[in-house]
C-alpha positions in Angstrom: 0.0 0.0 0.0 1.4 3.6 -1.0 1.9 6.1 1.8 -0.1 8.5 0.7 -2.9 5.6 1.0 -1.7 4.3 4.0 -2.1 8.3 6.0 -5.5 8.4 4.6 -6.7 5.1 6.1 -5.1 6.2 9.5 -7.0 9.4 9.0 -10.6 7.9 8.5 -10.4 5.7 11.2 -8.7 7.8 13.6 -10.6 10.1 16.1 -11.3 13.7 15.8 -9.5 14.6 19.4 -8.3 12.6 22.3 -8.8 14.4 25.6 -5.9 12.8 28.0 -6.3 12.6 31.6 -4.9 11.3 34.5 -7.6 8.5 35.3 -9.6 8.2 31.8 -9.2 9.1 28.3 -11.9 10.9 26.8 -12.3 9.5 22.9 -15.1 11.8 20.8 -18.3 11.9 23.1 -17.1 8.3 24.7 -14.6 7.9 28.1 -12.4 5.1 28.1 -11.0 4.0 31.1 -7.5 1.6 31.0 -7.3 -1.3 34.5 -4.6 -3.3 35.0 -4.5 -7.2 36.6 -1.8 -7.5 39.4 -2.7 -9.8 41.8 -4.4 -13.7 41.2 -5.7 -16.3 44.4 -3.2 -19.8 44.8 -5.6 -21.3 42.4 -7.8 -20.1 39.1 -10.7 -22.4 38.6 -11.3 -23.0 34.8 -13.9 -20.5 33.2 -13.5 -17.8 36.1 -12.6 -15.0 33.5 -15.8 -16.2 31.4 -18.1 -13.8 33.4 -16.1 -10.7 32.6 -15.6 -11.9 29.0 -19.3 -12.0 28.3 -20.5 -9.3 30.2 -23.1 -7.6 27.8 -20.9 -3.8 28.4 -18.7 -2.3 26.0 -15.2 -3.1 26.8 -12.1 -4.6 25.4 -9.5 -7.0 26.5 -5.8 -7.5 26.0 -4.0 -10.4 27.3 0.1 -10.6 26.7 1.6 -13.8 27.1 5.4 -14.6 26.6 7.7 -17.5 27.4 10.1 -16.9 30.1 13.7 -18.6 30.0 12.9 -22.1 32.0 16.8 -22.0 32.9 16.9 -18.7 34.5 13.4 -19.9 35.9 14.9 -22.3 37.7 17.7 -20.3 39.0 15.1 -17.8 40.6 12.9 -20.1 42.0 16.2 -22.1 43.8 17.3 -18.8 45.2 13.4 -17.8 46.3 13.6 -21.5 48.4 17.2 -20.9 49.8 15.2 -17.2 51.3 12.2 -19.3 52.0 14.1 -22.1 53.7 16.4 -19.1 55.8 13.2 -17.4 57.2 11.9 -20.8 58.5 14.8 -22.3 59.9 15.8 -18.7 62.0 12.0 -18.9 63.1 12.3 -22.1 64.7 15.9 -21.2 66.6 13.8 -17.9 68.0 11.2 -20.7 69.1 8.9 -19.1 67.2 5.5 -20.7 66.2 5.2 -22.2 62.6 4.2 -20.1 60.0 2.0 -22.0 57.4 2.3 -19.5 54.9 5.9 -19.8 55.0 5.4 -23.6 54.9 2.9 -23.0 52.1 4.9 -20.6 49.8 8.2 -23.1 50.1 5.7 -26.2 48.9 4.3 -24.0 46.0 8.3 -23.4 45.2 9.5 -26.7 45.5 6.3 -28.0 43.2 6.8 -25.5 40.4 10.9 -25.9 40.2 9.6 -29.7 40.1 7.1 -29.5 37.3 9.6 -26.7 35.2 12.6 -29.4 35.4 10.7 -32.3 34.2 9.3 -30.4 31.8 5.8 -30.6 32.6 5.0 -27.0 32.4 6.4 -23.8 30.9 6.6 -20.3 33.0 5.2 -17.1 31.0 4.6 -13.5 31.8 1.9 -12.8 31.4 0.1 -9.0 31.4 -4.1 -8.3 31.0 -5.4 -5.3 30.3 -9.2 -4.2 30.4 -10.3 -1.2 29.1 -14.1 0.0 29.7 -15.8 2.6 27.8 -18.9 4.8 29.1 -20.7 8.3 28.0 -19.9 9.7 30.8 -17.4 9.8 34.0 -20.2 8.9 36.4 -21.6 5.6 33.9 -17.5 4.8 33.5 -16.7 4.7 37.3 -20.1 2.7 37.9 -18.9 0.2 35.4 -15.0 0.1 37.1 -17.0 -0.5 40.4 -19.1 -3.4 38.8 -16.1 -5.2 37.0 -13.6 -4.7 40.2 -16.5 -6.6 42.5 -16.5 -9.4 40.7 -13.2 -10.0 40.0 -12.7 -9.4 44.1 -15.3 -12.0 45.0 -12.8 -14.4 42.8 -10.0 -12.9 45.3 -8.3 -11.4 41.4 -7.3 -8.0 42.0 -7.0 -4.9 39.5 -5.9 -1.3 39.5 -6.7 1.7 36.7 -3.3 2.5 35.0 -3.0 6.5 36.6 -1.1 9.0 34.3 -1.0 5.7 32.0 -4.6 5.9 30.0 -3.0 6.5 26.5 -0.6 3.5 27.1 -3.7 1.3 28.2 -5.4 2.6 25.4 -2.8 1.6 22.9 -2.2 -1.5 24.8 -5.9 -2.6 24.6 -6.7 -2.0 20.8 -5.5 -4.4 18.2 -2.1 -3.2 18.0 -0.4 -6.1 19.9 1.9 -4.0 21.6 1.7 -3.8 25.5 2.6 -0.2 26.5 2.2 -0.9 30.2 3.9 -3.4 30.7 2.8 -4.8 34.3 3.1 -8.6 33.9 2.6 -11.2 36.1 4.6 -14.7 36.3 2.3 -17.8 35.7 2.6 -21.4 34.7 0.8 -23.0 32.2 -1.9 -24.6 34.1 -3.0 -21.3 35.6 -2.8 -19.8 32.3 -5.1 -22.1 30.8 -7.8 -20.7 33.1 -8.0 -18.2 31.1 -9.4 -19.9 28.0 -11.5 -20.2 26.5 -10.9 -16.6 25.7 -14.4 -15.9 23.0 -17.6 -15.2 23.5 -20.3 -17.6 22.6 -21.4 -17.4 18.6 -25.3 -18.4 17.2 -25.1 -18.0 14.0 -25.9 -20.7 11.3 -26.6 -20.4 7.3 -29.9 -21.4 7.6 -32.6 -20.5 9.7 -34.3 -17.3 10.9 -32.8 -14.1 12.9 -33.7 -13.9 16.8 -31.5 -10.6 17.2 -28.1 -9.4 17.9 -25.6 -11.1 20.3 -25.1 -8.5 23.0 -21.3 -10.0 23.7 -19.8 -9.7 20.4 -22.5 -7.9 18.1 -23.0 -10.7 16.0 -26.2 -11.6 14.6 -28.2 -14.2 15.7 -29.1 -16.6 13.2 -30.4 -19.9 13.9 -32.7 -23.4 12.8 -35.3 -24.3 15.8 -35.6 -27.3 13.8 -30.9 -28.3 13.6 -31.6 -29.5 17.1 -32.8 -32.9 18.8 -36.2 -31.1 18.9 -37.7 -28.0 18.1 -39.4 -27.2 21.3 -39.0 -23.8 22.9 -40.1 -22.1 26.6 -40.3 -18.5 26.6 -40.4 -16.9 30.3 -40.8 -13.5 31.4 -42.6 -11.1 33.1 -45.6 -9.0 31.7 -44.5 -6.3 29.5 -40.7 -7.3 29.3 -41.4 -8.1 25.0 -42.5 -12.2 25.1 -45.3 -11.4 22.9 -43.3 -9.1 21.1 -40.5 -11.7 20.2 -43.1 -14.7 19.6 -44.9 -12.0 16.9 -41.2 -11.5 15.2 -40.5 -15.3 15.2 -43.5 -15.5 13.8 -43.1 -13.1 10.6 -39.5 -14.4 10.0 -40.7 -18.2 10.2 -43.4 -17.6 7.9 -41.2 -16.0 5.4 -38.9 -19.4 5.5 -42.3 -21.3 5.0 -43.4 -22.9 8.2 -46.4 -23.1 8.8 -47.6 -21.3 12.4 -50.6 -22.4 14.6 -51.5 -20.1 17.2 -53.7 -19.9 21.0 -53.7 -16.2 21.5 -55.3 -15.6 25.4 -55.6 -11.6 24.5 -56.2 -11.2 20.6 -52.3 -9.9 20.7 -52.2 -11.8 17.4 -55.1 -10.4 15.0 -53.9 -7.4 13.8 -50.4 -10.1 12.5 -53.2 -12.5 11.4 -55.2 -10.0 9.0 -52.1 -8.9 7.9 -50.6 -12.1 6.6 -54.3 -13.4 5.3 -54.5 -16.1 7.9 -57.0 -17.6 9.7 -58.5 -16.2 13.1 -61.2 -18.2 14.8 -62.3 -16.4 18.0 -63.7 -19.6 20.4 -66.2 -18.6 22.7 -69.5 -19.3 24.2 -71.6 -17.1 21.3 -68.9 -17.7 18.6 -69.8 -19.0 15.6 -66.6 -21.0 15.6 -67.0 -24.4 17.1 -64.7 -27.5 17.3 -66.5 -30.8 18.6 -64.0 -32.4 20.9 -65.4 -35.7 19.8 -64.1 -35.7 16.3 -63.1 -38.7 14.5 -59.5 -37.8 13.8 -58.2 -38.8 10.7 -55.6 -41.8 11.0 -52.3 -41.0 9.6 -51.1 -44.0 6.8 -48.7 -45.4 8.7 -50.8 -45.9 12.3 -53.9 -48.1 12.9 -57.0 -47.5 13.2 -57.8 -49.0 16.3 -54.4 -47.6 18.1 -55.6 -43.9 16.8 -59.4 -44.6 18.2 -58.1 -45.6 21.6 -55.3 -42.7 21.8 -58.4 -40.7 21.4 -60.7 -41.6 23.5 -58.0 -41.3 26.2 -57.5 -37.9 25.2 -61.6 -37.3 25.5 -61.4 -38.3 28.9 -59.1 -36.0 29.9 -61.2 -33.4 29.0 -64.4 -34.8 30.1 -62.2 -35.5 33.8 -60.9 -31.2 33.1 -64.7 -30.4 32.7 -66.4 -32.3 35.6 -63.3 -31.7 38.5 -62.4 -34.6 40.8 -63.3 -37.7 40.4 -63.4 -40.8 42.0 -62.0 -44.2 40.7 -65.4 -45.6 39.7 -66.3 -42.9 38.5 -63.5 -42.6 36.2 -63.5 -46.4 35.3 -67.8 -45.1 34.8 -66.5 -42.3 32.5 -64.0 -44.2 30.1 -67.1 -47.0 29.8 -69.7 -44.3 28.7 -66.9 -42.7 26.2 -66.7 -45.8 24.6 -70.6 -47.0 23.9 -71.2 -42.7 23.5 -68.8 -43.7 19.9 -70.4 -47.4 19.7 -73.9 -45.9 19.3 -72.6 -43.9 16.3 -70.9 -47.5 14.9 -67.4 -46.2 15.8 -65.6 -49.0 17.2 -61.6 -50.6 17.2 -61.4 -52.9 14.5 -64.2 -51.7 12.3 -63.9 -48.6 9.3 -65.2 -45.4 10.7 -63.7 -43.1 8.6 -67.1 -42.0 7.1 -69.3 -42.3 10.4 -71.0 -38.8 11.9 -69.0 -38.3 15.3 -71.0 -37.7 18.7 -71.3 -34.7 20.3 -70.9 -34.0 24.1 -74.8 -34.1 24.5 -74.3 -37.6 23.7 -72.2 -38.6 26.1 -74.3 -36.9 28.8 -77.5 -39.1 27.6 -75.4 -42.5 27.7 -74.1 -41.2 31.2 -77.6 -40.9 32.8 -78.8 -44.7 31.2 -75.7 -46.1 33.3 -76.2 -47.2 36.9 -74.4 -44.7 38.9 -73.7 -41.9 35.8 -76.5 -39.9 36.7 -74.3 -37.7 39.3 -72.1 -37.2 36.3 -74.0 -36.2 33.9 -75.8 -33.5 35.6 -72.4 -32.4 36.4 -72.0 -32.2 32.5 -75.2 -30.7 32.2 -74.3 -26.9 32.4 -71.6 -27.8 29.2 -74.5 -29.2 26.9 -77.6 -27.2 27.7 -76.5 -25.0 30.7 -74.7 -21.5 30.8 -71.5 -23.4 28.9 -73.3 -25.1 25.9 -71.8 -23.0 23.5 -68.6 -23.8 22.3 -68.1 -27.8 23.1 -71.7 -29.2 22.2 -72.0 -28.5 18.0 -70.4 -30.1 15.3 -66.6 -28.5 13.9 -67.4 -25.6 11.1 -63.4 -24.5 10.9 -61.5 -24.4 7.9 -57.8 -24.9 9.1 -56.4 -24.8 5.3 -54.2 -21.8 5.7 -50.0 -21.2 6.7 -50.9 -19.1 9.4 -54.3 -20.0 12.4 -54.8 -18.3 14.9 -57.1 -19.2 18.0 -58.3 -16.5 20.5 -60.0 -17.8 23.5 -60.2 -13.6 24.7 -63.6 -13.9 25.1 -64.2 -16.8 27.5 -64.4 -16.9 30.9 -61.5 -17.7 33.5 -62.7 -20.8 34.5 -63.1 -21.9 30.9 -60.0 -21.2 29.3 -58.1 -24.6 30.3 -61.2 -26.4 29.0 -60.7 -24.3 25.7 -56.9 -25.1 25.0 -57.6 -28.8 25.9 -59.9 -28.7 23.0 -58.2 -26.2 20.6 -54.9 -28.0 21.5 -56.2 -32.3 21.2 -57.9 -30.6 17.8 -54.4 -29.0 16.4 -53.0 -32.4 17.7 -54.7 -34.4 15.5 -54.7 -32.5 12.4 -50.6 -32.6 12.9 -50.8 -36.5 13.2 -53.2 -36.0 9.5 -50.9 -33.8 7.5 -46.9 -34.2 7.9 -46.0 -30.8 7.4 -43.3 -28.2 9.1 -45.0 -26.4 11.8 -44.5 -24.7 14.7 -47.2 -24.2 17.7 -47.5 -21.0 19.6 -48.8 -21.5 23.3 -49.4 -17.9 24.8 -50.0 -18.0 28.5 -49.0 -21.8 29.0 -49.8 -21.6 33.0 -53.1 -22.2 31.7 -52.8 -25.6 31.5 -50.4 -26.2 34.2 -52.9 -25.6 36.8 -54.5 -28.8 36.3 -52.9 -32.1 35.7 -54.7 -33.7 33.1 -53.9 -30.6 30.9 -50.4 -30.5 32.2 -50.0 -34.0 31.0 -51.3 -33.6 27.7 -49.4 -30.5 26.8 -46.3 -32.6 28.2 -47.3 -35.2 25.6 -47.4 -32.7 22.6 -44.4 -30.8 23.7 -42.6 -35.3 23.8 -43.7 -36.0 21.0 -43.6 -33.1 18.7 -40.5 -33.9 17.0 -42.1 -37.2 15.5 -44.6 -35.4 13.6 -42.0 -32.0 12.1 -43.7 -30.0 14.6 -42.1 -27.7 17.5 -43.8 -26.5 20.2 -43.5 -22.8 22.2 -44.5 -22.6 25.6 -44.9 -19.0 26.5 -46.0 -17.5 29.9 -45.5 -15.1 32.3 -46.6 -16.9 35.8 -43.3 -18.4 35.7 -44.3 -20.4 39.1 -47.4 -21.6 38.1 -45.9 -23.0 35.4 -42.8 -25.0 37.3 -45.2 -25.9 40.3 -47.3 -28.4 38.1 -45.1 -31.8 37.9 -45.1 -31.4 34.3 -43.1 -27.8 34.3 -39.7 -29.3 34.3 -39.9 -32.3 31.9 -41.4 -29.6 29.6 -38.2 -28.0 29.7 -36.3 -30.3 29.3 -38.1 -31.2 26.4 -37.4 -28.1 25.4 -34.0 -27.5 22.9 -34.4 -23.6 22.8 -35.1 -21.6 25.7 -35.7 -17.4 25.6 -35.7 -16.0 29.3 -36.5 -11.9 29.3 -37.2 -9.9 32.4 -37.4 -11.8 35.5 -39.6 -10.2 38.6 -36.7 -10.5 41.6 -39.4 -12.7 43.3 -39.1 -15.8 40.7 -35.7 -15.3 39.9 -34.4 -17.8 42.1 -37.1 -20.5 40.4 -35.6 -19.8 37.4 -32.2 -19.9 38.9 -32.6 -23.0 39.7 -34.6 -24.6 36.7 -32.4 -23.5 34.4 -29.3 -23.4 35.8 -28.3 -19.8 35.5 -24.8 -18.5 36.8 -25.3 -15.6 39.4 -24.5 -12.9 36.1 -27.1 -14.2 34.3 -29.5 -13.8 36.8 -28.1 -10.6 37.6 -29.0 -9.7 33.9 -32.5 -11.0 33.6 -33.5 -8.4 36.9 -32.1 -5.6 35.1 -32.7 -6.9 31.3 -34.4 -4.2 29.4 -37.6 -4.6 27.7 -36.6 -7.1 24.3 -33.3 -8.4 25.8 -32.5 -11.6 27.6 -30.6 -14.9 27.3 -31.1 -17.4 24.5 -30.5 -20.7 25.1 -29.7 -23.5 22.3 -28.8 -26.7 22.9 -25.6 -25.8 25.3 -25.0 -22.3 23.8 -25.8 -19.8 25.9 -26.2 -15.8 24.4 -27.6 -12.7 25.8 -29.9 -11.6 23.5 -31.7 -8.4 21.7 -34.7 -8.5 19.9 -34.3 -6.1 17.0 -37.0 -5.7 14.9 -37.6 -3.6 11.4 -39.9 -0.8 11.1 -42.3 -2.5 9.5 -42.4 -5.5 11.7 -42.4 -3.2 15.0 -45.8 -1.3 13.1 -47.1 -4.4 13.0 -46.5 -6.4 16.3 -46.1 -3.9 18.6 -48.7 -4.1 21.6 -47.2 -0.7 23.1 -50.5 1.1 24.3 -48.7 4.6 23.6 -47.3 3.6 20.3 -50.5 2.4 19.4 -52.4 6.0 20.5 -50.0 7.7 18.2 -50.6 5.4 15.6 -54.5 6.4 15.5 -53.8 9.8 15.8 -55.5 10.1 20.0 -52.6 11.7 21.1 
């Protein structure tokens, strides 16, 4: 490269003015602050420099390491044990007490002059620099506090370079020249501690963009479906951007042509739905969208029949045991009986083709309850679901349409003590037009806790969420009752079941449930409390990433749920 060239690259991507001072430098509108490592604990446990590596803060670090002559090594290390060995042995003439740290510091001596003459490790020096950057003096030294605390708590001790900020400037950008110069002798086991020295990376050549990796700026673009399963949790707490992100993952998926299959508790998702042409069916007691739990589902070509039937009418239970609250065990064995003759009176039996009979309805079931000895107790217990104040929405005949990339269900419009009953049905419904049609598809479960409350839904969902992966299908548990959720037996296996996890704002209340669930190092949960609305961790597989949710223009005009946003969108304000 010409001079000439080579001045007017140095030109563009040099600063306008440095300001220079005695504890910071101050670079264009941003401070930069220059700390030095001088002191390390006996022992460095692997990964301890890993928190200050990915802390989601601007900063840079530079790490020096060169060989030190082994021979002169040696001849150090002798003398330091002949000073040792002096201090202990005029100690004990004075009848002095042991001193263990002597003791210790001669052991330590003795071990390393052992492991450098057999060769078993090398001796470097070895200098780390950190320099932070801030808008202001007040933000910088805030960050210096943060940074020094945890390093402290690991008993690793730093100092800002005084009258030396240029030189730790220099030092720290990539110019691999150490202008400071305050090194530190280490071994190479200590050394390795500091490694690996990266930040963790998400990014694939397929799949859909999540956001931008808040350690390293990357982008982050991943496959739900690369993994063992495509099944996701999304926790946080109301208004930290859950919604928000499932609405983007949503857009971008149906761009890469997966189909998307939504419940929607709050009608967040209509305004996406219209937008995209989909299909929005709003179940509730005076809707004139209907699905009849008792459907005949279609049997995939590779099942039977009879295996399908019976899978079924397990699943019909459930909801009939959801509907009518606790049962006893004759009246449960009384319950599966009636299910079974409520399809045999409509010539739908194991073993026989019932592909073209006319299912049964829950009314059905009620009659054939109150003709058994003993059902009578149950079916007036039904009775408020097939002619009572529920007998809207579970007593007629299916009249949806689900041929469409994008459906939507919104259960707004039901009451509380409805709304499990609802998903049950919505979700055994969805269920078995996945098992119908092999097709890629991804499930969208807002306000999962739903279902947790009671078991039989809880062990359903856990079902789906098991065997999703058979069928091309991933499901996303979203939900904001974060100990709701992990009460119900079924919480955990769900997330374990679970290859992607998204965790946003945590209130400081559940933070240690979710500590605990999914194993989260003290910085992460430090992050979640003070995570800003749209940023979080993402977990995939064993990667790890603090995450933000960046959205276009168009997409945010479209998804967002921000009640002033939307004001100034209608021109009220």
């Amino acid at each position: 490269m010409p001079d000439s060239a080579f001045q007017s690259a140095k030109q563009i991507i040099s600063p306008a003015g440095v300001e220079v001072g005695s504890s910071s430098v101050k670079i264009g509108t941003k401070y930069a602050k220059t700390l030095f490592f001088f002191g390390y604990p006996r022992f460095l446990t692997t990964g301890w420099f890993e928190p200050i590596v990915n802390l989601p803060e601007l900063l840079d670090i530079a790490m020096f390491v060169n060989p030190f002559d082994t021979g002169l090594a040696l001849k150090q290390l002798r003398k330091k044990a002949a000073q040792v060995e002096a201090q202990m042995n005029t100690a004990a003439d004075k009848g002095l007490v042991r001193d263990p740290q002597l003791e210790t510091a001669l052991d330590d001596v003795e071990g390393l002059r052992d492991t450098l003459q057999q060769a078993q490790e090398k001796l470097f020096t070895v200098g780390v620099y950190i320099t932070i950057y801030a808008d202001s003096e007040v933000a910088l030294s805030k960050l210096e506090s943060k940074i020094t605390s945890m390093l402290e708590a690991k008993l690793v001790y730093l100092k800002p370079a005084l009258f030396q900020q240029l030189q730790g400037l220099l030092s720290t950008i990539p110019l691999s020249q150490d202008k400071i110069n305050v090194t530190t002798p280490m071994n190479s086991g200590p050394l390795s501690s500091f490694f690996p020295f990266v930040a963790e990376d998400l990014m694939s050549e397929e799949g859909i963009m999540y956001g931008i990796n808040r350690h390293n700026n990357s982008l982050v673009i991943f496959d739900r479906f690369s993994l063992e399963n495509a099944n996701q949790v999304v926790f946080a707490k109301s208004g930290s951007g859950k919604s928000y992100a499932t609405k983007l993952e949503i857009i971008r998926s149906l761009m890469m042509g997966t189909n998307i299959i939504v419940i929607d508790p709050e009608n967040e998702y209509q305004k996406l739905t219209e937008a995209f042409g989909g299909s929005f069916f709003n179940i509730s007691l005076t809707s004139n969208n209907t699905i009849n739990p008792f459907d005949i589902p279609i049997v995939p070509p590779n099942e039977s029949a009879s295996d399908v039937l019976r899978s079924h009418i397990v699943s019909v239970a459930g909801l009939a045991r959801l509907m009518l609250g606790e049962m006893t065990s004759e009246e449960d064995a009384l319950l599966d009986r009636a299910i079974t003759e409520t399809y045999a009176s409509r010539e739908i039996v194991a073993g026989e083709d019932f592909s073209k009979a006319q299912p049964p309805i829950l009314e059905d079931l009620e009659t054939v309850l109150r003709s058994i000895d003993g059902g009578r107790s149950l079916a007036e217990r039904l009775y408020k679901y097939t002619q009572g104040s529920f007998s809207g929405f579970v007593n007629k005949p299916t009249n949806i349409d689900l041929n469409n990339r994008l459906i939507v269900f919104s259960i707004r419009d039901l009451e509380e003590q409805l709304r499990p009953v609802a998903m049950y049905v919505i979700l055994n419904f969805i269920w078995n037009l996945i098992r119908a049609r092999f097709q890629k598809r991804l499930l969208f479960i807002d306000e999962a806790w739903i279902m947790m409350k009671n078991e039989d839904s809880a062990n359903f969902l856990f079902g789906l969420v098991k065997r999703a992966r058979k069928y091309y299908l991933g499901v996303s548990t979203i939900t904001q009752d974060v100990e709701d959720f992990l009460r119900s037996p079924y919480g955990r296996p769900i997330i374990t079941n679970s290859s992607v996890q998204l965790l946003l704002k945590q209130a400081p209340a559940t933070i240690d449930i979710v500590g605990k669930a999914f194993n989260l190092t003290e910085t992460e949960k430090n992050l979640l409390l003070t995570a800003e609305v749209g940023t979080g961790l993402f977990f995939a597989g064993q990667r790890h990433i603090a995450l933000q949710i960046i959205p276009s223009f168009f997409e945010d005009k479209l998804i967002t749920t921000n009640p002033q946003q939307l004001l100034e969108e209608t021109g009220l304000v």
